[in-house]
C-alpha beads as a LAMMPS data file, in Angstrom:
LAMMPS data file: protein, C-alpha beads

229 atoms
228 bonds

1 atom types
1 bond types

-500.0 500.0 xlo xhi
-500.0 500.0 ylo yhi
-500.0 500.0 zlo zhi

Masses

1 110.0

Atoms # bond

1 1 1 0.000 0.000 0.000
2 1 1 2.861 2.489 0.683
3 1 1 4.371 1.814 -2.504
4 1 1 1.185 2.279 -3.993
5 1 1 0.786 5.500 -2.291
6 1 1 4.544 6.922 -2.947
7 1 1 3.898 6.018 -6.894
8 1 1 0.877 7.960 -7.081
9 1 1 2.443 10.997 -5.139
10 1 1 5.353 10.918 -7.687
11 1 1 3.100 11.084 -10.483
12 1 1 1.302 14.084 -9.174
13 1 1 4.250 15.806 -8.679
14 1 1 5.010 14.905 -11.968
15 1 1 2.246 16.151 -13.892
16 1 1 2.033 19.548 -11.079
17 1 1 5.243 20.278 -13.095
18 1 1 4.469 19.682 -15.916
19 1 1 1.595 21.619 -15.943
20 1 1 1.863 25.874 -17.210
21 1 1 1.260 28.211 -14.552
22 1 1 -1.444 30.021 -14.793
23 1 1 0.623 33.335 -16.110
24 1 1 2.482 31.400 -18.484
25 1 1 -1.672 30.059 -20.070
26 1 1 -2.757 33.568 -19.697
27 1 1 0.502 34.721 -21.786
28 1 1 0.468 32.210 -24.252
29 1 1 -3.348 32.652 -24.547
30 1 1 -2.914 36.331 -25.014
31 1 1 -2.993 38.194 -28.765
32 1 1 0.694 39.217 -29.308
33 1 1 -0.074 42.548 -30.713
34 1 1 2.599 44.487 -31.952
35 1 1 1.091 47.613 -33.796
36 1 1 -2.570 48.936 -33.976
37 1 1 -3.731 51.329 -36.551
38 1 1 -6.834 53.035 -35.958
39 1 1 -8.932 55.141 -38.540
40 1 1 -11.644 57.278 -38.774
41 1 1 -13.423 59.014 -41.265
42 1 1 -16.476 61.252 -41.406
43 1 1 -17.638 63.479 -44.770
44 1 1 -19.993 65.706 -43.572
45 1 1 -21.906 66.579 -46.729
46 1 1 -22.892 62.703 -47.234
47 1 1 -22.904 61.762 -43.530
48 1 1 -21.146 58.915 -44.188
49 1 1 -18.928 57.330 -41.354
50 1 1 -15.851 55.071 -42.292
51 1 1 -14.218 53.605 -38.797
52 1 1 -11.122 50.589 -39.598
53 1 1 -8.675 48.605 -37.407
54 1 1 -5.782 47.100 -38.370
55 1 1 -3.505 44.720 -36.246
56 1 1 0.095 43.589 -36.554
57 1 1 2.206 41.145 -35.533
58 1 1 5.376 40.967 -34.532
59 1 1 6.168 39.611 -38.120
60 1 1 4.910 43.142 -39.203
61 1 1 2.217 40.638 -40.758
62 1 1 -1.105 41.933 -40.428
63 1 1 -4.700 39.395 -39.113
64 1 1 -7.890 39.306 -38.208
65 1 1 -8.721 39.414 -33.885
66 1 1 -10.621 35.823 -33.999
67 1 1 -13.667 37.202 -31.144
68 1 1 -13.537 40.918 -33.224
69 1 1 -13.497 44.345 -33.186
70 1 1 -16.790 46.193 -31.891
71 1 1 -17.809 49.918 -31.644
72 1 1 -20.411 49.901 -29.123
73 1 1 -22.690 47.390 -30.178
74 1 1 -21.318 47.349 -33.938
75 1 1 -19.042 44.480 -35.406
76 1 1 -16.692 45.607 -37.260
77 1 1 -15.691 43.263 -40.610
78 1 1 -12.803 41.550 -40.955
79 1 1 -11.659 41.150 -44.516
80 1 1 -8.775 40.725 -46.755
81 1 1 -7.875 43.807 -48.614
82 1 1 -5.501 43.240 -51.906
83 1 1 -2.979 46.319 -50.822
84 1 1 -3.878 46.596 -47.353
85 1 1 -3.623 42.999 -45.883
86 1 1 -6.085 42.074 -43.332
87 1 1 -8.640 44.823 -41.652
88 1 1 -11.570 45.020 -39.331
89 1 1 -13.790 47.844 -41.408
90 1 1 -16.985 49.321 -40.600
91 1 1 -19.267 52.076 -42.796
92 1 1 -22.167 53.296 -42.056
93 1 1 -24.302 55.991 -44.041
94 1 1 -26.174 58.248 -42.548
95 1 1 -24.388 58.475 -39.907
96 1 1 -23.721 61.160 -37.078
97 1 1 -19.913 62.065 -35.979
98 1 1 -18.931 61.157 -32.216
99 1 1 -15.754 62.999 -30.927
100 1 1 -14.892 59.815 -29.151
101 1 1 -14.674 56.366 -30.788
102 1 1 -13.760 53.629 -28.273
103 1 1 -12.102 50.277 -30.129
104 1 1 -13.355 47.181 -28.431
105 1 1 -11.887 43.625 -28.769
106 1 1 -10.560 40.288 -26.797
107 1 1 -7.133 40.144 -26.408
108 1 1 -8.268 36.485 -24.738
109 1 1 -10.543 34.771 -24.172
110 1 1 -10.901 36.735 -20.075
111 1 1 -9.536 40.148 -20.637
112 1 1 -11.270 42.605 -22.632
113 1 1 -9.184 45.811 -24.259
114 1 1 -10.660 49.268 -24.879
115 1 1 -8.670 51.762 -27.400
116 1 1 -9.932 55.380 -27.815
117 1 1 -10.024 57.694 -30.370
118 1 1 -10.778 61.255 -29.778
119 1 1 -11.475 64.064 -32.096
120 1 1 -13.286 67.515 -31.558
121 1 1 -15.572 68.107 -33.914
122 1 1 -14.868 71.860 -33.473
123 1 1 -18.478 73.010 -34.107
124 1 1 -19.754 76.447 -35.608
125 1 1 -17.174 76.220 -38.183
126 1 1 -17.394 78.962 -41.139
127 1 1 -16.041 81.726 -43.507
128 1 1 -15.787 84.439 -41.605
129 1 1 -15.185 86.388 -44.764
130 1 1 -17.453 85.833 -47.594
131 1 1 -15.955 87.408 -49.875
132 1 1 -12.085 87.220 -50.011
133 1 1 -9.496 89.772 -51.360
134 1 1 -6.893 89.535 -53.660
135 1 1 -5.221 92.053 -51.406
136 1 1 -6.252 91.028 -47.859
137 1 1 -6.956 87.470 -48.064
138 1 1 -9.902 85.800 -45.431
139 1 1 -10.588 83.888 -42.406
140 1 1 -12.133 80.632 -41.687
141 1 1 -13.121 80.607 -38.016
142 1 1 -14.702 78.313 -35.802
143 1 1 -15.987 77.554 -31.771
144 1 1 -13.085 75.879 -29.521
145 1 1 -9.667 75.864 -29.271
146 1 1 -7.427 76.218 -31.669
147 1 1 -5.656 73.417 -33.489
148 1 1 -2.810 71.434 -31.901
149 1 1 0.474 69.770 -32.613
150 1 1 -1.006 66.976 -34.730
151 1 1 -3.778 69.044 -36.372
152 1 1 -3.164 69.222 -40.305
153 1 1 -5.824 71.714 -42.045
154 1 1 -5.916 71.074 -45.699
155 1 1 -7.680 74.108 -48.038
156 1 1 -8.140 73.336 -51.319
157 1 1 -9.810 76.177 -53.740
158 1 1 -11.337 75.801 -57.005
159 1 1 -12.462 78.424 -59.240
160 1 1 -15.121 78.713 -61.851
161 1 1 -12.708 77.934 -64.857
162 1 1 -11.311 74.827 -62.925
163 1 1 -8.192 76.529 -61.151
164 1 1 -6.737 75.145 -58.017
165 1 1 -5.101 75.934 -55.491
166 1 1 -4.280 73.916 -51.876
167 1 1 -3.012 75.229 -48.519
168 1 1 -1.742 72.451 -45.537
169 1 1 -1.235 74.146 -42.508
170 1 1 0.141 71.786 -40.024
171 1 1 0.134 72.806 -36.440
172 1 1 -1.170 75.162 -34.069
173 1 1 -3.270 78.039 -34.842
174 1 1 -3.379 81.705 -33.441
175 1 1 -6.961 81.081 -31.187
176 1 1 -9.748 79.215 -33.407
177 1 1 -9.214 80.741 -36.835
178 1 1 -6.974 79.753 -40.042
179 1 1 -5.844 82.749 -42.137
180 1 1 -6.306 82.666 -46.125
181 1 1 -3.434 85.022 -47.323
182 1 1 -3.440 86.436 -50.480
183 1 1 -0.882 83.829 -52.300
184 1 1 -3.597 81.227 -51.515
185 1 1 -6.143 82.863 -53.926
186 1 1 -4.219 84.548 -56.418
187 1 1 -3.939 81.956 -58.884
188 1 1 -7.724 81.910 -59.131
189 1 1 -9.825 83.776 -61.189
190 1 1 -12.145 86.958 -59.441
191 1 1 -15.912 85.440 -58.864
192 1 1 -17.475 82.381 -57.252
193 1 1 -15.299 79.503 -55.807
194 1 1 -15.485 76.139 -53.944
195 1 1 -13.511 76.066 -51.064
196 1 1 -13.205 72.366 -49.773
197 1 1 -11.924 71.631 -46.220
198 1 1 -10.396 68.479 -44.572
199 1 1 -9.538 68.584 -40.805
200 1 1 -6.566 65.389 -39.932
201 1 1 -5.509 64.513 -36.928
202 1 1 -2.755 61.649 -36.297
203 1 1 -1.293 60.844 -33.091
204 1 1 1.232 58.050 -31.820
205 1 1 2.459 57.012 -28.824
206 1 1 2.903 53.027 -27.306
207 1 1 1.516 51.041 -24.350
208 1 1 3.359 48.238 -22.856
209 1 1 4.985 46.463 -25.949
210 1 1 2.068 47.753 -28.398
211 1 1 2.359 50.914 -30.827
212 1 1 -0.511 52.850 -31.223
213 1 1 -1.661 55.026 -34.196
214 1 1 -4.654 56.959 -34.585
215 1 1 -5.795 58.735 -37.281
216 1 1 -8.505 61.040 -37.955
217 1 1 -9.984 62.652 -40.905
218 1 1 -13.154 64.612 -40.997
219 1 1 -14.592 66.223 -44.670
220 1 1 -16.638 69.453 -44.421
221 1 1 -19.209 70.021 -46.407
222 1 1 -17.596 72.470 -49.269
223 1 1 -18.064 76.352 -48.022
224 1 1 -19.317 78.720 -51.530
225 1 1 -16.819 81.931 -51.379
226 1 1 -16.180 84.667 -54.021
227 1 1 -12.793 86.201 -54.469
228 1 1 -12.900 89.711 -55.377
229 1 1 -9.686 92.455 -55.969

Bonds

1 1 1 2
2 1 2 3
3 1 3 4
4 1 4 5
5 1 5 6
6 1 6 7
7 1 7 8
8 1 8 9
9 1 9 10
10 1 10 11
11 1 11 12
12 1 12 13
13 1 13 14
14 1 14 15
15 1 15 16
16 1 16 17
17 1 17 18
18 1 18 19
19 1 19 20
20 1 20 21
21 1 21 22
22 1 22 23
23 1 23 24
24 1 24 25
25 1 25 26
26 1 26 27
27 1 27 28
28 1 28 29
29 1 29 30
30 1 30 31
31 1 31 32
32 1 32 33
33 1 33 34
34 1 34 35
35 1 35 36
36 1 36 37
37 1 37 38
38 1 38 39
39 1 39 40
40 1 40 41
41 1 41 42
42 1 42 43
43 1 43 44
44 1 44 45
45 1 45 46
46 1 46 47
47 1 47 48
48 1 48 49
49 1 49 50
50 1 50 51
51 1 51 52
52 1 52 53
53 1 53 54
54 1 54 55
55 1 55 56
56 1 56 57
57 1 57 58
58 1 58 59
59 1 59 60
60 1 60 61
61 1 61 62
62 1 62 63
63 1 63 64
64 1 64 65
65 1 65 66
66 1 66 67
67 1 67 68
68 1 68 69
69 1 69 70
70 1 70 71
71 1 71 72
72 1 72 73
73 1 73 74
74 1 74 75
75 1 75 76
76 1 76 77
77 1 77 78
78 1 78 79
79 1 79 80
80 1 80 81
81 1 81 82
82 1 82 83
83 1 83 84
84 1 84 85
85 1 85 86
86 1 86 87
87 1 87 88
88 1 88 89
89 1 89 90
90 1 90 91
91 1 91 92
92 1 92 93
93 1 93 94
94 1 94 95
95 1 95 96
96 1 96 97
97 1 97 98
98 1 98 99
99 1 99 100
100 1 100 101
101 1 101 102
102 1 102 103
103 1 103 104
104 1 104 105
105 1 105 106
106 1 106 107
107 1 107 108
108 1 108 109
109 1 109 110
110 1 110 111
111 1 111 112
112 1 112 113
113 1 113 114
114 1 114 115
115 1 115 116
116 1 116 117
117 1 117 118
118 1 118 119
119 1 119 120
120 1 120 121
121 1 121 122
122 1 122 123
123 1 123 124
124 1 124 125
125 1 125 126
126 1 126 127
127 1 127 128
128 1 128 129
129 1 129 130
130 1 130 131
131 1 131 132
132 1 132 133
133 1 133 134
134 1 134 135
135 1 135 136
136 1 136 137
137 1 137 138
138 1 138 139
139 1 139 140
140 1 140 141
141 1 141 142
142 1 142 143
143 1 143 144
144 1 144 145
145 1 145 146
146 1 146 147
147 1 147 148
148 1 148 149
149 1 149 150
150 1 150 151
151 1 151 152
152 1 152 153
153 1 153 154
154 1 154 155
155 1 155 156
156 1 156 157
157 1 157 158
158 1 158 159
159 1 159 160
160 1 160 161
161 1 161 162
162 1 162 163
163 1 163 164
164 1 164 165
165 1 165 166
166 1 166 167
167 1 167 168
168 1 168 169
169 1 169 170
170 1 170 171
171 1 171 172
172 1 172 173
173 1 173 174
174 1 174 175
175 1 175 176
176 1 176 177
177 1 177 178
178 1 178 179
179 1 179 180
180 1 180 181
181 1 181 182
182 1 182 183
183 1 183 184
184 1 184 185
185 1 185 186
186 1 186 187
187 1 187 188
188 1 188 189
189 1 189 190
190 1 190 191
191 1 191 192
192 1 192 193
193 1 193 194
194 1 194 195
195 1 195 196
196 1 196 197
197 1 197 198
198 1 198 199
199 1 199 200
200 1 200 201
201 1 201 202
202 1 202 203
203 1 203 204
204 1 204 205
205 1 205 206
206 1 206 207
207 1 207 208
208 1 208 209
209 1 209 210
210 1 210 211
211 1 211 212
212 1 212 213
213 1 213 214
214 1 214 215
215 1 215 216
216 1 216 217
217 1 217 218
218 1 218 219
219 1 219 220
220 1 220 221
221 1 221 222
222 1 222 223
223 1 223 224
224 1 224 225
225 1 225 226
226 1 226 227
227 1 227 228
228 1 228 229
């Protein structure tokens, strides 16, 4: 009976060791994530809401999260793009623009990971200047603050007979406005023009072993101007 015992006692011991702990399951269970890229897109005129995740590993290969990505209640879909590799892609039209977007997905089959994305939507945004001068230039204003480090403004004019002309301003702005100088409009004829806006924001940064980057891009609905001497 003792032997008996003693063999079954070594074989427990045995297997105890042979046996993961429980970190080492919940690492190997884990997603090894080694770069997100988040994207979101609104165009205001159509309403029309674009929101994609991409993940990498540390191959630099990209896949699909096997329990998916959801935006609130949404499931994102997973597919295989020809350029892009594998995404999680959502669009929805109409839509409405949130400043925040918060990324949900299983990183196993326990823990649960949350990734924001935050834009202002910098409301009350206009011309201040209907008409702008060849001589003067104009202002585009809006409600807020003004734009930060990662804020890229993109102005792109068109005039009547086809002309354009585009303005990136990268940066931060004096308070919430955006000047239109002179040399922005001068290659365009005098009269009506289209003045189409695009407000980007991208922003990186890394948590634990995981690069993060977010990017934002938000249409406006084109602003009618006239350009006079």
């Amino acid at each position: 009976m003792r032997y008996i015992f003693a063999l079954l006692s070594l074989f427990m011991l045995l297997f105890s060791a042979c046996q993961p702990s429980a970190s080492q399951t919940k690492k190997e269970a884990e997603l090894s994530i080694k770069l997100v890229k988040y994207y979101v897109r609104y165009i205001e005129q159509s309403k029309e809401l674009q929101v994609e995740a991409k993940f990498f590993n540390e191959h630099d290969s990209s896949f699909i999260v096997p329990s998916g990505v959801f935006i609130a209640d949404t499931k994102l879909e997973g597919k295989k793009l020809p350029k892009e590799g594998w995404v999680h892609r959502h669009i929805k039209r109409p839509a409405g623009f949130d400043s925040l977007c918060v990324f949900r997905y299983n990183v196993s089959a326990t823990v649960v990971h949350k990734d924001t994305v935050s834009f202002p939507t910098y409301p009350d945004f206009k011309l201040a200047t209907p008409k702008i001068s060849k001589k003067t230039g104009g202002l585009v204003t809006w409600a807020g603050t003004s734009l930060t480090q990662e804020d890229v403004f993109t102005l792109i004019f068109e005039d009547n007979l086809g002309n354009h002309y585009t303005d990136n301003h990268a940066g931060i702005t004096r308070g919430a406005q955006l000047e239109i100088r002179p040399e922005h409009v001068a290659p365009l004829a005098k009269g009506k023009i289209t003045i189409r806006v695009v407000h980007k924001r991208s922003t990186i940064d890394k948590v634990g072993d995981t690069r993060m980057v977010r990017l934002v891009e938000y249409y406006r609905t084109p602003i009618e101007a006239e350009i006079v001497d």
